[in-house]
C-alpha positions as semicolon CSV with decimal commas, in nm:
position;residue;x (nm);y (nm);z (nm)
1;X;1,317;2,254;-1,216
2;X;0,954;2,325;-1,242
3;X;0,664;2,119;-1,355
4;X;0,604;2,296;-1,635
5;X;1,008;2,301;-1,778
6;X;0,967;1,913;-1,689
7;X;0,632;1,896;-1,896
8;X;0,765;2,075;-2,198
9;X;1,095;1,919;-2,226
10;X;1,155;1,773;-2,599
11;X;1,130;1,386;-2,636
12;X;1,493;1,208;-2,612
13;X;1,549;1,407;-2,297
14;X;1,728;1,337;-1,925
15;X;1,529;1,088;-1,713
16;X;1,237;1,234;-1,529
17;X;1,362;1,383;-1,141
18;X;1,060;1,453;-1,014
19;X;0,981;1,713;-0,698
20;X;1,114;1,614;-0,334
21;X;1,134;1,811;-0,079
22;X;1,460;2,061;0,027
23;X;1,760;1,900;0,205
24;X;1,774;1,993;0,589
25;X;2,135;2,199;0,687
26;X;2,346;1,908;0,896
27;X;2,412;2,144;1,129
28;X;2,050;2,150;1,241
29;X;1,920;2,207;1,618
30;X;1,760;1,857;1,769
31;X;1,466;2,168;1,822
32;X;1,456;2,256;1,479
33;X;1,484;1,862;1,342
34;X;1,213;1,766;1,569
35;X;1,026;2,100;1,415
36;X;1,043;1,943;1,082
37;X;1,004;1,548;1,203
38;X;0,653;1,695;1,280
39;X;0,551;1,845;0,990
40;X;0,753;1,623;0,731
41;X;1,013;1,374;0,879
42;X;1,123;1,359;0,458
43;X;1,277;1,747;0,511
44;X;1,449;1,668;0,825
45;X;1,759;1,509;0,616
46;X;2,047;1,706;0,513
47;X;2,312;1,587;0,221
48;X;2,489;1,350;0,493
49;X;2,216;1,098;0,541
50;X;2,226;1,056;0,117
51;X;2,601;1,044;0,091
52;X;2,734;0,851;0,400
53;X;2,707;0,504;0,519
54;X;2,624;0,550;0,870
55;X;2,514;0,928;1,058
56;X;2,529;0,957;1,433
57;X;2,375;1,164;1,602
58;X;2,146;1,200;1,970
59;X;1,789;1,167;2,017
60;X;1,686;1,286;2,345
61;X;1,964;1,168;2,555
62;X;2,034;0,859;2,358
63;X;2,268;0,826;2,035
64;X;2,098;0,735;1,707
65;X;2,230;0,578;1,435
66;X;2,126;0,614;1,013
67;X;2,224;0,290;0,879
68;X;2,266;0,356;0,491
69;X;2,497;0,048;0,424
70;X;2,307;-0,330;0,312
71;X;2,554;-0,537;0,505
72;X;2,376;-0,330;0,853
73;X;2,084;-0,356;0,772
74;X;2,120;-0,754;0,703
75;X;2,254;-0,729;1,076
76;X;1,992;-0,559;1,210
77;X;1,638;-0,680;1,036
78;X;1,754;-1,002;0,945
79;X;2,071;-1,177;1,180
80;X;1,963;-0,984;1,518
81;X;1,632;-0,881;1,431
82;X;1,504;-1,003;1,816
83;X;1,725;-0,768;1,993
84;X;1,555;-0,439;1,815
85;X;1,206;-0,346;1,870
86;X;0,990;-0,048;1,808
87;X;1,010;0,241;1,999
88;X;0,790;0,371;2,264
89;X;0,611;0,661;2,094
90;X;0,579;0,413;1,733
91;X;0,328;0,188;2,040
92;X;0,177;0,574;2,150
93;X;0,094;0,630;1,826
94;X;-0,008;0,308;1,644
95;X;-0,129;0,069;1,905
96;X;-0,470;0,281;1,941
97;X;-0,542;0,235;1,510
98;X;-0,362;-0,155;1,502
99;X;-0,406;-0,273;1,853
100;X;-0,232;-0,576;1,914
101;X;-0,241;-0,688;1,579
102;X;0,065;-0,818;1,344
103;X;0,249;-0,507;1,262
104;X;0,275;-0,430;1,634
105;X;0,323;-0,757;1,820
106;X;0,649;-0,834;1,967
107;X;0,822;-1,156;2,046
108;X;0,618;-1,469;2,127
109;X;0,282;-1,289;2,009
110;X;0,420;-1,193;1,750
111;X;0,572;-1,522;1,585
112;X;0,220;-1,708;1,652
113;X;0,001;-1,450;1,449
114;X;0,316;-1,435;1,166
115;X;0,294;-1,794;1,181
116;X;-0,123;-1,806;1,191
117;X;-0,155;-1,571;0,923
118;X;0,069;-1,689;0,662
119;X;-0,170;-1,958;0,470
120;X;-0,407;-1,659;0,448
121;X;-0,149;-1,461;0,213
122;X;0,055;-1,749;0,061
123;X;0,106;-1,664;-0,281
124;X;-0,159;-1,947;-0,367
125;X;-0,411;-1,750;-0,175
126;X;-0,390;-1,417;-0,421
127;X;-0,581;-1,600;-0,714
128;X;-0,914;-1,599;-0,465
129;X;-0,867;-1,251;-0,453
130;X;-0,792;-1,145;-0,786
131;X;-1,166;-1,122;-0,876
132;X;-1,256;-0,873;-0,601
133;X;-0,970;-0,675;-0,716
134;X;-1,056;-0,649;-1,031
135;X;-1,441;-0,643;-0,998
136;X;-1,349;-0,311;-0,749
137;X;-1,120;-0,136;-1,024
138;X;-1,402;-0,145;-1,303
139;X;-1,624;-0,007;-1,106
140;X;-1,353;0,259;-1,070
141;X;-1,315;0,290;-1,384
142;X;-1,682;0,291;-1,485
143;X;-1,721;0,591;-1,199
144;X;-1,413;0,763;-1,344
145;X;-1,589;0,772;-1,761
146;X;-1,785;1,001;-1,601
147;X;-1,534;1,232;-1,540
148;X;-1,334;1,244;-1,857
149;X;-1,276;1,557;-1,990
150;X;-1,325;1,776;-1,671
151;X;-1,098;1,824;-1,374
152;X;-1,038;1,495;-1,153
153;X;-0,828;1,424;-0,822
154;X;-0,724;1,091;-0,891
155;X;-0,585;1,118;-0,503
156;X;-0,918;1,097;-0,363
157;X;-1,014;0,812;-0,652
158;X;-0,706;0,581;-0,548
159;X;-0,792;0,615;-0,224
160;X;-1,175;0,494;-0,280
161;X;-1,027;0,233;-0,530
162;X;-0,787;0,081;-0,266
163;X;-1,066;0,108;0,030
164;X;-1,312;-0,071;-0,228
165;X;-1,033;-0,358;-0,278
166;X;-0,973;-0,407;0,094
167;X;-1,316;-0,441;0,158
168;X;-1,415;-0,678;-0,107
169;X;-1,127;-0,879;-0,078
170;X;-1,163;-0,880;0,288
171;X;-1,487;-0,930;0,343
172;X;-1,645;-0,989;0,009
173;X;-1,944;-0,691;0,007
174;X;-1,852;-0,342;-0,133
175;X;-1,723;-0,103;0,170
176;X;-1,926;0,194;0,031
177;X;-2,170;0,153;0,257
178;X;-1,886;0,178;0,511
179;X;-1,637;0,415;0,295
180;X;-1,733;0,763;0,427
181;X;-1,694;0,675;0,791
182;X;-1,404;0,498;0,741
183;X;-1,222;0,733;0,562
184;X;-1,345;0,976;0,843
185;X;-1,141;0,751;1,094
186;X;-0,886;0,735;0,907
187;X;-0,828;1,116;0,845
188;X;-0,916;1,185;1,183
189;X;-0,621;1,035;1,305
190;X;-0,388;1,122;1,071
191;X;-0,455;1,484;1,078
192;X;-0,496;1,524;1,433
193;X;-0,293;1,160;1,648
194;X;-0,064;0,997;1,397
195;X;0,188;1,319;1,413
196;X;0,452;1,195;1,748
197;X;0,422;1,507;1,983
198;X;0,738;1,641;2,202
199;X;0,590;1,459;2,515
200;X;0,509;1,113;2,314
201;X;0,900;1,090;2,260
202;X;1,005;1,207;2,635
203;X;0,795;1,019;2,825
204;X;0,903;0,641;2,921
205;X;0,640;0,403;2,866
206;X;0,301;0,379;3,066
207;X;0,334;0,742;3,113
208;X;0,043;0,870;2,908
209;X;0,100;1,182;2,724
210;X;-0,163;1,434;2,672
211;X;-0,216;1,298;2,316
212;X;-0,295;0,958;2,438
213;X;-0,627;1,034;2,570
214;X;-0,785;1,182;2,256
215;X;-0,596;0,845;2,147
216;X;-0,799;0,636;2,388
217;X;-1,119;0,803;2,318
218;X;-1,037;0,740;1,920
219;X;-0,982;0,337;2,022
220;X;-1,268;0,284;2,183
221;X;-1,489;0,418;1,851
222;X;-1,274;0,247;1,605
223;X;-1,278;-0,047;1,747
224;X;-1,648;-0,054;1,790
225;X;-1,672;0,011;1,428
226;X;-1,419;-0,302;1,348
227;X;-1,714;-0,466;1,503
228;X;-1,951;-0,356;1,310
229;X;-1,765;-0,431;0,988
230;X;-1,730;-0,794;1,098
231;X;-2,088;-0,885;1,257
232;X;-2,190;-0,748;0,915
233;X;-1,983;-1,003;0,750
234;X;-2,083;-1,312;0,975
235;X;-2,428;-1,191;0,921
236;X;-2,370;-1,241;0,563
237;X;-2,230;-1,583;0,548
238;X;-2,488;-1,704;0,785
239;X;-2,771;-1,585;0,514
240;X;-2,511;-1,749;0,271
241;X;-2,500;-2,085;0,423
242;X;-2,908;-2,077;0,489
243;X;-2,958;-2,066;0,102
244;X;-2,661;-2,300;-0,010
245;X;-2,651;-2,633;-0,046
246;X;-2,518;-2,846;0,254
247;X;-2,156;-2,900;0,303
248;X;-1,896;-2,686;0,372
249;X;-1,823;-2,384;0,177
250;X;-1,473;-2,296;0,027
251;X;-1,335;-1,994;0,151
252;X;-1,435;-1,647;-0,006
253;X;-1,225;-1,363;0,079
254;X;-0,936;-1,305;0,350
255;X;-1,193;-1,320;0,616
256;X;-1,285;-1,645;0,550
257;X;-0,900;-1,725;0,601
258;X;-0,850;-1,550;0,829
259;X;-1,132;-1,731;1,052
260;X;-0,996;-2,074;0,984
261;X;-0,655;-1,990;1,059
262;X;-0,529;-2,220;1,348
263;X;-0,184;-2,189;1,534
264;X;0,016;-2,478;1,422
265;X;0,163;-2,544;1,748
266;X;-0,167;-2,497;1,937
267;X;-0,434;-2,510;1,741
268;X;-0,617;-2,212;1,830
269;X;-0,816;-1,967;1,616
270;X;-0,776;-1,571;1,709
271;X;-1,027;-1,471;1,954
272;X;-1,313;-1,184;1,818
273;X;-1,080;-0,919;1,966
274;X;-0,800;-1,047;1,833
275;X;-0,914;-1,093;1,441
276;X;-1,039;-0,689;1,495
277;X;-0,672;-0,607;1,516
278;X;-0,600;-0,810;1,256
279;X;-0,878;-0,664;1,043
280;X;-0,738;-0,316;1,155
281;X;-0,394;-0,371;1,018
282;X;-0,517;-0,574;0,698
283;X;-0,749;-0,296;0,598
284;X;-0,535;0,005;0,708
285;X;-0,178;-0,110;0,622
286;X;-0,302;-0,232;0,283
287;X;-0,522;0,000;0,141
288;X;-0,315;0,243;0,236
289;X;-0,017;0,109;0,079
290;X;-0,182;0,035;-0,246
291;X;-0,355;0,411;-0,263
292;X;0,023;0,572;-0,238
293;X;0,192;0,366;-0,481
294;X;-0,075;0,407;-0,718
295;X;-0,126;0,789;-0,676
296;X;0,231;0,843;-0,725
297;X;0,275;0,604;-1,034
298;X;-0,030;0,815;-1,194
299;X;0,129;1,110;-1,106
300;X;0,494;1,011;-1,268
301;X;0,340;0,867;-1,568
302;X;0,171;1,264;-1,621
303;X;0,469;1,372;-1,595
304;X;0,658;1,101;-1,813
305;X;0,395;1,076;-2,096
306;X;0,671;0,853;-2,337
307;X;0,659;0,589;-2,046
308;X;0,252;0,619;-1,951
309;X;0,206;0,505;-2,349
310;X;0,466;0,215;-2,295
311;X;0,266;0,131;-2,039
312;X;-0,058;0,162;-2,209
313;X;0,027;-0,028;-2,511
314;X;0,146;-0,343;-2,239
315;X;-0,179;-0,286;-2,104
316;X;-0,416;-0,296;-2,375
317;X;-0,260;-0,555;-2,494
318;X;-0,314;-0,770;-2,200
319;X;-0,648;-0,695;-2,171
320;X;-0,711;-0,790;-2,472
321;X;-0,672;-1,141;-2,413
322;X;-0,974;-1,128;-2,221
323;X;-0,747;-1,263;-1,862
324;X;-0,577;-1,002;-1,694
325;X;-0,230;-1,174;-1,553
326;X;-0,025;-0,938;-1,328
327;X;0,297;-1,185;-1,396
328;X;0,284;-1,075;-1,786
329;X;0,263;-0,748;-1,684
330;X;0,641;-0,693;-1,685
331;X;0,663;-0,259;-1,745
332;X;0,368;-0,220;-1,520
333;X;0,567;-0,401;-1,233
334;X;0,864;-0,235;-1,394
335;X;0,666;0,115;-1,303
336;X;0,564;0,045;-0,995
337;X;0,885;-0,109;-0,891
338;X;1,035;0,239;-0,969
339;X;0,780;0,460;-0,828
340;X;0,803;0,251;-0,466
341;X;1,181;0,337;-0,488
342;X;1,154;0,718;-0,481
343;X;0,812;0,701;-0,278
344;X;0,828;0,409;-0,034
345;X;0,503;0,400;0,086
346;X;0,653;0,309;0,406
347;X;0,980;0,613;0,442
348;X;1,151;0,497;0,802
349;X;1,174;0,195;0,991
350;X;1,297;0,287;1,392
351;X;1,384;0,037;1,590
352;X;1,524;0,060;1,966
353;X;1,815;-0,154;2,090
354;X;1,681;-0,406;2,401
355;X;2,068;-0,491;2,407
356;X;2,424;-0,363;2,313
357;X;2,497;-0,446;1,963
358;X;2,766;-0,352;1,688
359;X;2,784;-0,324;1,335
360;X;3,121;-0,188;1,095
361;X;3,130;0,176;1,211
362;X;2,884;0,176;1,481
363;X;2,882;0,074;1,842
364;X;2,511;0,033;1,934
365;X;2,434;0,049;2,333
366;X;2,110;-0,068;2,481
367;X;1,833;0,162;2,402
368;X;2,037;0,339;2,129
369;X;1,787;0,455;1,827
370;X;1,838;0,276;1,467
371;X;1,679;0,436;1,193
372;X;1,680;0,263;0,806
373;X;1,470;0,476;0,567
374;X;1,404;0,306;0,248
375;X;1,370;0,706;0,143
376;X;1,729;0,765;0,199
377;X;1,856;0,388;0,067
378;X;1,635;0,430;-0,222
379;X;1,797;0,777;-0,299
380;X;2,139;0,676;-0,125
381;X;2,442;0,831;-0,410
382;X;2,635;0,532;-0,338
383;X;2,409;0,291;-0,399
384;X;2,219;0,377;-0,695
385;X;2,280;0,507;-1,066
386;X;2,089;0,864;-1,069
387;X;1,935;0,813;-0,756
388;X;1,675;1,087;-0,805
389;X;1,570;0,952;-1,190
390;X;1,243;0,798;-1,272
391;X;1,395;0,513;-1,496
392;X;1,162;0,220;-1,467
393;X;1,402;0,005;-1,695
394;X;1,646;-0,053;-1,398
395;X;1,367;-0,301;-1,289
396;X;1,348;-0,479;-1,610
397;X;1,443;-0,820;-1,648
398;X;1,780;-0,810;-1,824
399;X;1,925;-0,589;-1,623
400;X;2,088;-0,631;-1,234
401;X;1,837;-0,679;-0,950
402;X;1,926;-0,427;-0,685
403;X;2,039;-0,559;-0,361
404;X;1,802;-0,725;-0,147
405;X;1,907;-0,482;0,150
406;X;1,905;-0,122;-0,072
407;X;1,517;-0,174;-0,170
408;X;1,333;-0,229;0,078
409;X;0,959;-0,107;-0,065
410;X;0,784;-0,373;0,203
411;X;1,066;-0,402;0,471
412;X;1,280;-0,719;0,506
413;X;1,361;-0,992;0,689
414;X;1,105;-1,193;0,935
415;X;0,930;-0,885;1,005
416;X;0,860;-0,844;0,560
417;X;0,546;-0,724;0,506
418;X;0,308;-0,995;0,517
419;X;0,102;-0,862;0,266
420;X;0,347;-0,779;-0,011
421;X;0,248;-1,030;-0,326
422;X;-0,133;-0,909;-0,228
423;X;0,003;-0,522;-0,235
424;X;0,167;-0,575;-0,572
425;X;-0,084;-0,777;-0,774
426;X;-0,367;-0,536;-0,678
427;X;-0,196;-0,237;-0,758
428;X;0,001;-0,406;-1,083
429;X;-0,336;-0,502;-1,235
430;X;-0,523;-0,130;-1,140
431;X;-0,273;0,090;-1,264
432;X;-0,237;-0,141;-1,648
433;X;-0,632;-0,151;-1,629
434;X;-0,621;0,254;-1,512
435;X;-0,376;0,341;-1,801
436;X;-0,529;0,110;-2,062
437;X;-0,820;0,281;-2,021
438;X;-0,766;0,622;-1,937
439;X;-0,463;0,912;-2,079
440;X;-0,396;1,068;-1,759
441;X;-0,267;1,418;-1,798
442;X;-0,177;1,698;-1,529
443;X;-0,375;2,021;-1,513
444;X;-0,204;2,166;-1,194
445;X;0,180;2,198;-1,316
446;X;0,275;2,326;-0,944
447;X;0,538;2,074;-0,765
448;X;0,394;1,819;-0,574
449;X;0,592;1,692;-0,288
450;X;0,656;1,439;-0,092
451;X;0,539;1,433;0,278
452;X;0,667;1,156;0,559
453;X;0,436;1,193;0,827
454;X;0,289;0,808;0,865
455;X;0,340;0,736;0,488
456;X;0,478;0,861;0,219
457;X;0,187;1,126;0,077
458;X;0,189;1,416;-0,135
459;X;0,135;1,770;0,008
460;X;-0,170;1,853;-0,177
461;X;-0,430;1,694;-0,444
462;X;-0,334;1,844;-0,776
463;X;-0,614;1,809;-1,052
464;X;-0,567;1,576;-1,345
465;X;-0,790;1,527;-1,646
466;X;-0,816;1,183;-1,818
467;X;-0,907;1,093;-2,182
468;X;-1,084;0,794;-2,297
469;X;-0,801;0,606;-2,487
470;X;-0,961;0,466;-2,814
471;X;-1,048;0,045;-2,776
């Protein structure tokens, strides 16, 4: 179905089933699946990996399994989650970006910075932040009046909406300053490093493929810029604490956590190096997270315009009351809920086997190749009612909560996103102050869809034009 048949269907109609992209034949070569692994990983899938519980196949000599049932996945992320790691070309292509920050660290490392971190985004630590976020979406929203009435990509906007909330929450200044050249870095390696090339998934590690020198080259000027970005900050407090009154200052922003964090066992802080990779992944894994979910939400509600004014009428009214609460907002969560089930920001978690392992209907051998997509389990026909429907009400209170293992928006397990209450309260209060604000309408009716390269992003920017909604 086209945009424009969806647009100009009558009210009282089917649920919304937006664009996504053509299934892959099962029969496909491992040439032609790698083919479309690099240009979308999304299209690789044919009906199989939607209708089965578990699809077997081989992965340059080893077998790999699609685990599509909740009871595996407990088994893998959650009861065995040590013997499964990430594979080799996931380190090629996201150490140089991350480093050896959270998302990347293995084993011991790994539990001390989990461990470190976790005061910093403790659910009491979110009302700190809740200022920056909001103080960074109205000046969104004051930048985007400007606009009304003309031709807007609200891609690019999200994007410099989430960037501004990472920096202020992170290190309490606006990033502008900083934006373009970020954004540069973080384009640059998407378009041209992020993409695993044939020789990235051949070659054992500490082989370096040809890609990993450009990746080398990129690591040594991001990480210099991480540096930047955080003698700024210090630089900052220090002129803070010259002018202030004497004793010790309560904590602004996540860097301010972040530098007091201490290792319970050992009572260290992270070294300079370290709290760069941290920085890294904090900026990069959130801003990008919060940028997709809100793109797509803006993009469903266009196409949904009964449920953008349900939305809008929740909104308004909350902002009314002068304190913007992201736990009243219960159809805004309901909305985004909905719109990280059939666009995970994160599409595919792969893990390798460091050990044999079973689950029902699947041997696992050491080094064997797991792969859970919250795509597919999001999508999965046996596990979902209209799989391929925008219905935000399934995530209404009232009715059943999906199971824990089928929805997996932020991961699960020990290795859950850290970051996941921050994610969701910044993006549930920008998209009710976005639509309470703003009628957001599509101008480009050709299908946008879906593209797994690193993420979860659309193919192309369509245009959108917003309308002041009256106070």
């Amino acid at each position: 179905m086209s945009i424009a048949e969806i647009m100009d269907m009558p009210a009282g109609r089917a649920p919304l089933v937006p664009p996504r992209p053509p299934l892959a034949p099962d029969d496909l070569t491992a040439l032609g699946r790698l083919a479309l692994i690099r240009s979308n990983a999304i299209a690789s899938w044919g009906p199989r990996a939607y209708e089965e519980d578990i699809v077997k196949g081989r992965f340059f000599g080893r077998s790999s399994f699609i685990l599509n049932t909740p009871d595996a996945i407990r088994h893998i992320l959650v009861e065995n989650y040590e013997n499964y790691t990430r594979t080799p070309a996931a380190f090629r292509v996201l150490r140089p970006i991350l480093g050896e920050g959270l998302l990347l660290a293995e084993g011991k490392a790994w539990k001390n910075q989990r461990r470190t971190l976790a005061p910093a985004f403790a659910p009491r630590a979110i009302p700190l932040l809740v200022p920056h976020m909001l103080a960074a979406t109205d000046d969104a929203i004051d930048a985007l009046r400007a606009q009304t009435g003309v031709p807007v990509d609200l891609r690019e906007a999200m994007q410099r909406l989430a960037l501004d909330i990472a920096g202020r929450t992170m290190f309490s200044f606006e990033i502008e300053k900083h934006g373009a050249a970020l954004r540069g870095f973080v384009n640059e390696y998407g378009d041209r490093l992020a993409q695993p090339r044939f020789f990235d998934l051949l070659l054992p590690p500490g082989w370096p493929s040809p890609q990993d020198i450009s990746r080398a080259l990129f690591r040594r000027r991001w990480t210099r810029f991480m540096q930047t970005l955080i003698a700024e900050r210090r630089a900052m407090a220090s002129k803070m604490a010259n002018t202030a009154d004497a004793g010790e200052a309560a904590p602004r922003d996540l860097f301010d956590l972040m530098v007091a964090a201490r290792d319970p066992e050992t009572g260290e802080a992270f070294t300079d190096e370290q709290l760069g990779d941290q920085v890294s992944t904090m900026i990069l894994a959130g801003h990008e997270t919060t940028a997709t979910a809100l793109f797509w939400s803006l993009y469903l509600l266009s196409l949904d315009p009964a449920t953008q004014e349900e939305l809008a009428a929740e909104a308004k009214i909350a902002m009314a009351g002068g304190t913007l609460d992201a736990a009243r907002l219960t159809f805004t969560r309901a909305v985004l809920d909905e719109t990280m089930r059939l666009y995970p920001p994160a599409f595919l978690i792969v893990r390798a086997a460091a050990g044999p392992d079973s689950v029902p209907g699947a041997d696992i051998a050491k080094k064997d190749v797991v792969l859970i997509s919250p795509w597919l389990l999001h999508r999965h026909e046996k596990l979902w009612d209209q799989p391929n429907a925008f219905r935000p009400s399934r995530f209404l209170p009232g009715n059943p909560p999906p199971d824990r293992f089928a929805y997996l928006p932020f991961g699960v397990g020990p290795r859950v996103c850290i970051g996941a209450q921050f994610a969701l309260t910044e993006a549930t209060l920008a998209l009710a102050k976005l639509i309470g604000t703003f009628k957001v309408e599509l101008l480009d009716r050709a299908p946008v869809t879906p593209v797994g390269v690193v993420t979860t992003q659309p193919d192309r920017s369509p245009m959108f034009q917003i309308t002041r909604r009256e106070a």
